[in-house]
N, C-alpha and C positions, 0 to 999 in steps of 0.2 A: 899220896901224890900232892905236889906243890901245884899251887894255882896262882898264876899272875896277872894282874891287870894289865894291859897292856898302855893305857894311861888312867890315870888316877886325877881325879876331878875333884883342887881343893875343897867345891863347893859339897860334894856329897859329907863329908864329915861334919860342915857349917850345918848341912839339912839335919840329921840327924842330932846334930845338937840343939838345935832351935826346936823343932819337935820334942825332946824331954824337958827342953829347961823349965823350971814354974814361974822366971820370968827374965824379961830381956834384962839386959845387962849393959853399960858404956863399951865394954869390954868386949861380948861378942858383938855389938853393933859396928864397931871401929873395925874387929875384922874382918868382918863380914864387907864393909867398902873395902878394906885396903886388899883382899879377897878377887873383887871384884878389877881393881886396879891392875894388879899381878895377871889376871887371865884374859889380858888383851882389853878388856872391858874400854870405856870411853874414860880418856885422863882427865874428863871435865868433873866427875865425880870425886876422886880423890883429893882436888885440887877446888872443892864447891863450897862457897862459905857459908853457901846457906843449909846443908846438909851436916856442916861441922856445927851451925850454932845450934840447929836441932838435935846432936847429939848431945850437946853439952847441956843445954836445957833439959835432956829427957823425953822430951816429945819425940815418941818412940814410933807412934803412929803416923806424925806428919814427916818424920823421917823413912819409915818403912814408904810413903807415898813418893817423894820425892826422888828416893832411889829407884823406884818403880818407873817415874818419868824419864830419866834422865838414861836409865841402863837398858832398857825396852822401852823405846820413843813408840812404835808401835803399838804395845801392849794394852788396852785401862783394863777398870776396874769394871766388872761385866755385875757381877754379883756378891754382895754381904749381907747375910742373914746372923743374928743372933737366937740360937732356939735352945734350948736343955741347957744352959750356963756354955754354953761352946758356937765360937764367929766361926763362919761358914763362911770362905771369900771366894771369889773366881774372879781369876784375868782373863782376857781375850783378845785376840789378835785380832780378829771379827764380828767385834761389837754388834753391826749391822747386819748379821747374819740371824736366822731364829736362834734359840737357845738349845733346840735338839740336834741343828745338826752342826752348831759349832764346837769346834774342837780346844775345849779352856783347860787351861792349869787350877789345879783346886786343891784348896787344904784346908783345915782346919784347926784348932784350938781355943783353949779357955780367953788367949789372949792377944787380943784385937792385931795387934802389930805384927807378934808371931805370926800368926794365921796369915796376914799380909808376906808377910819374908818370905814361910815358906812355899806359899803359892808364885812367890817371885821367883825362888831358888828353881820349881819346876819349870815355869815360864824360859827362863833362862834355857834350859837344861834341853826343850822343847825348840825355842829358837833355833839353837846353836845345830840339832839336828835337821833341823831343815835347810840351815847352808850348806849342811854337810852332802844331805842328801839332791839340794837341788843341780837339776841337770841343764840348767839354760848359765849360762853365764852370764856374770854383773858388768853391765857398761850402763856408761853414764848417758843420762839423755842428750843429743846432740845441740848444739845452739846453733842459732840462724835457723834458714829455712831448710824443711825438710820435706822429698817430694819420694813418693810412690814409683818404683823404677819397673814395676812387674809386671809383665803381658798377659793380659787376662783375654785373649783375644782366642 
């Protein structure tokens, strides 16, 4: 029996790769933006020069951060541990919440940046499900004044 996906999420093949690699690469980090560009993501990143000169330098890590900022403005960085040769990271949408009953993106790896990505790729992946799933509608806050119209009487 064939089995089809009904959409296919360029990012799950980037997760999977970044999870084996033994180390980041210009190569997968460029597609990992341009990735990100392509899937509606915010066109401030593709088009970021400070995310390009971090690529071109190699700072892998302050790029792993930076795309973290700028693609989940929401999100930080809740937790990083290095323990047995492997970083331990967690995002959070609710920082400010205790740490048991928040709901974080977590990964891990030998290497720092990776372990970043791929807690991001989950983050992402996370996000994207709760638009999906939210059931109030997005409007924008009103401007000027706003007054209480409901009879509580």
């Amino acid at each position: 029996m064939l089995l089809l996906r009904k959409h296919e999420d360029p990012f799950d093949r980037l997760a999977a790769q970044l999870r084996l690699a033994p180390a980041l690469t210009r190569e997968l980090m460029t597609e990992l933006v341009e990735n990100a560009r392509a899937c509606g993501s915010s066109a401030k990143t593709a088009e970021n020069p400070r995310i390009a000169r971090l690529i071109e330098a190699g700072a892998w890590t302050d790029a792993a951060l930076a795309l973290i900022e700028l693609e989940l403005p929401g999100w930080r960085l809740r937790r990083l541990l290095y323990e047995d040769g492997e970083w331990y990271c967690s995002l959070s949408s609710q920082p400010n919440l205790p740490a048991c009953v928040d709901d974080t993106a977590n990964a891990s790896h030998e290497i720092l940046a990776l372990a970043l990505l791929n807690a991001f790729i989950e983050a992402r992946g996370r996000a994207a499900e709760r638009e999906l799933r939210s059931p109030a509608p997005r409007v924008r806050p009103a401007g000027g004044i706003v007054a209480c119209c409901d009879n509580f009487a």
